[in-house]
C-alpha positions as CSV (number, residue, x, y, z in Angstrom):
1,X,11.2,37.2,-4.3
2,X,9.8,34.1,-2.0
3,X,9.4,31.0,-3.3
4,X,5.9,29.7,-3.6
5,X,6.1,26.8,-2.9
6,X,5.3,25.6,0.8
7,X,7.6,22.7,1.9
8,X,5.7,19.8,4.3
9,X,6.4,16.5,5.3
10,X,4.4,14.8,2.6
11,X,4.2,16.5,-0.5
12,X,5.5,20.1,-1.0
13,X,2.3,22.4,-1.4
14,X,1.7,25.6,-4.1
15,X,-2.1,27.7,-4.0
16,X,-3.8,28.0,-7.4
17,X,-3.7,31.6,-7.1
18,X,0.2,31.6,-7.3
19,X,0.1,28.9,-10.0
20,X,-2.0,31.4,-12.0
21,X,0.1,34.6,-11.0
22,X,3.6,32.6,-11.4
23,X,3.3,30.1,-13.5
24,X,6.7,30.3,-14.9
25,X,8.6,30.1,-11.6
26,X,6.2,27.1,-10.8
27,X,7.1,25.6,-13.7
28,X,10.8,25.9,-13.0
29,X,10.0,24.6,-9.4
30,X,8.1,21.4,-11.0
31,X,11.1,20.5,-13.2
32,X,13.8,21.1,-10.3
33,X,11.7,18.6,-7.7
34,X,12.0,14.6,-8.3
35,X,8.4,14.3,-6.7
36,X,5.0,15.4,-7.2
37,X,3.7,18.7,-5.8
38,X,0.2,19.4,-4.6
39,X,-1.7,22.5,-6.0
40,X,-4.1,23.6,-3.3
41,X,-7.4,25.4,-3.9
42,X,-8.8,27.0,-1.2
43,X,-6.3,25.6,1.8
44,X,-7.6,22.2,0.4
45,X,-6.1,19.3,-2.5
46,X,-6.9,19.8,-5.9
47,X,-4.5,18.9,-7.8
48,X,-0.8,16.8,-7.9
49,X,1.9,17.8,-10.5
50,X,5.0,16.1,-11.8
51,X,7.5,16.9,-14.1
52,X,7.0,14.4,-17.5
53,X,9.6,12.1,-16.4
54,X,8.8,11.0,-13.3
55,X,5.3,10.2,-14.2
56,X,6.9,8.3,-17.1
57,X,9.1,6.4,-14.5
58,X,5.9,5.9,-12.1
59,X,4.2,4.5,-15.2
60,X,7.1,1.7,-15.7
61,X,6.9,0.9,-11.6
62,X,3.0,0.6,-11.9
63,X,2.6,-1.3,-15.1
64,X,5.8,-4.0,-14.2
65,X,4.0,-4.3,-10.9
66,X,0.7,-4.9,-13.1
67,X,3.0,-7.7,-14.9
68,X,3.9,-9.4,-11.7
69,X,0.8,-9.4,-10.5
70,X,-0.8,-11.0,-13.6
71,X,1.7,-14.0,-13.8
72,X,1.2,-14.3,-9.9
73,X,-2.3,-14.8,-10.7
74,X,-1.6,-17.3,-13.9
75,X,0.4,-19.3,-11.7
76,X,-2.0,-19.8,-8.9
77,X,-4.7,-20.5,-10.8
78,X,-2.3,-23.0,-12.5
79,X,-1.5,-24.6,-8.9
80,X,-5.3,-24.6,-7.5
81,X,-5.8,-26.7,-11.1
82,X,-3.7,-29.5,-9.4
83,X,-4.9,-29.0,-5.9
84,X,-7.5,-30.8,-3.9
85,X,-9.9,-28.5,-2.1
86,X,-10.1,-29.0,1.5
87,X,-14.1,-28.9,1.4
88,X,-13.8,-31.6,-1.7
89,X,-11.9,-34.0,0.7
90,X,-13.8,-33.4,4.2
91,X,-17.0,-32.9,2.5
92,X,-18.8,-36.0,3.8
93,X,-16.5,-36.4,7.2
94,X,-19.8,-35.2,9.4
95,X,-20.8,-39.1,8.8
96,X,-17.5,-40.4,9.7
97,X,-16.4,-41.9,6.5
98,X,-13.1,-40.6,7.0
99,X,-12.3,-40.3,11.1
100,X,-10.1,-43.2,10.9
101,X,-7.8,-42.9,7.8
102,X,-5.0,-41.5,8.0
103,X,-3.8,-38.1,6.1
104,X,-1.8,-39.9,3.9
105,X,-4.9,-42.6,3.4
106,X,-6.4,-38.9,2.6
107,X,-4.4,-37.1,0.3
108,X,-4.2,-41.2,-2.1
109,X,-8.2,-41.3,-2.7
């Protein structure tokens, strides 16, 4: 019996038709592979499969990123709070107000 399941560079490939005729060896196939498969329908993507697990550990890696990002976020806004905008402090320097302080006469109005 040949496997169904057509190896690639990017992720291994099964048709829909042999998904529907052998469901029970794909199954097997899913649970064996520590990465998602690609059911194809038509020569084309339909559909991407993983065994419970590593969506599970894909879920962690997404939502801890999601975490990271949000405090990233939090602290930013928490340092722009304390900053001076750059348009705020050159805002009127068209009418020469401030071409002959220095940057630290700047940064102390």
């Amino acid at each position: 019996m040949t496997s169904i399941l057509e190896k690639n560079n990017g992720l291994d490939k099964v048709s829909a038709t042999d998904v529907r005729r052998r469901y029970a060896e794909f199954s097997n196939i899913v649970h064996a592979n520590d990465r998602p498969i690609e059911i194809t329908l038509n020569g084309k993507a339909d559909l991407i499969v993983m065994k419970p697990s590593f969506y599970n550990a894909l879920m962690d890696v997404l939502e801890d990123y999601d975490d990271q990002l949000r405090i990233f976020k939090l602290l930013t806004e928490k340092q722009d709070e304390h900053s001076i905008l750059f348009d705020d402090v050159f805002s009127d320097e068209e009418r020469g107000e401030f071409a002959e302080m220095s940057i630290d006469d700047l940064l102390n109005q």
